[in-house]
N, C-alpha and C positions, 0 to 999 in steps of 0.2 A: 786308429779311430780319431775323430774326431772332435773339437768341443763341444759342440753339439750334441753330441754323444755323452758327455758326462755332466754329472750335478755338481756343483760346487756345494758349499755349505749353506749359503741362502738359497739354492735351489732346490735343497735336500731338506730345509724348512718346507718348504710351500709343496712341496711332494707331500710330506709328513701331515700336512694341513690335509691336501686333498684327498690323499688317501683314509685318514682319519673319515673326513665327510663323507664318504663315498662308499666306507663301511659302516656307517653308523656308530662308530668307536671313541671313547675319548683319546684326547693326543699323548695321555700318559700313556698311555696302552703299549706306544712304538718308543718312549723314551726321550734319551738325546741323542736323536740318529749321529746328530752334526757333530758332536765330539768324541762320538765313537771311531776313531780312527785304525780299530784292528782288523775294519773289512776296505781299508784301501790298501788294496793288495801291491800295489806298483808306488805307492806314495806318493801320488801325486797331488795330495788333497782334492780330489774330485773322484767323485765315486762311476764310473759306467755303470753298465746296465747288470750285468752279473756282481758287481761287489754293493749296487743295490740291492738286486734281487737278496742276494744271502744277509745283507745285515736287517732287510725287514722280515725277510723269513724267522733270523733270530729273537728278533724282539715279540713275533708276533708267537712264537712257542713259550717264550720266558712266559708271557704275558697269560697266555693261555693255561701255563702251569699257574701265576699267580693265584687266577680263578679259583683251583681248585682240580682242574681237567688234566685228564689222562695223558699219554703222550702215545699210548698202544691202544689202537683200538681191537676189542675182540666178534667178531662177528659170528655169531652162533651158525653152524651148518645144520642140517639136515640132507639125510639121504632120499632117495625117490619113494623107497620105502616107507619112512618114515611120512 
């Protein structure tokens, strides 16, 4: 892959900004992406697109647990019957 391809650490800032905005979220919310270094999988200090994907994935579950919120959601069934 490319560099292009991957965020460095200032680019994994202005990521965290925009995404921040774009959900209506404060920036604590996602952390310090940037010195989270246990989702650069290959060590390269630049994050691609999948060891982004999982380190916002993670912050945005912690985050969500902060809340208060569930991590299993139960969805009530009914039969046709019913």
């Amino acid at each position: 892959r490319g560099e292009a391809e991957q965020l460095n650490r200032d680019g994994l800032k202005r990521f965290r900004t925009l995404l921040c905005w774009i959900l209506d979220m404060p920036i604590e919310a996602l952390g310090e992406l940037e010195s989270n270094l246990t989702f650069d999988f290959d060590g390269s200090n630049s994050f691609d697109l999948n060891e982004t994907y999982r380190l916002v994935k993670f912050h945005l579950r912690e985050y969500h647990r902060a809340l208060g919120g569930k991590t299993h959601l139960e969805i009530p069934r009914k039969t046709i019957a019913e």
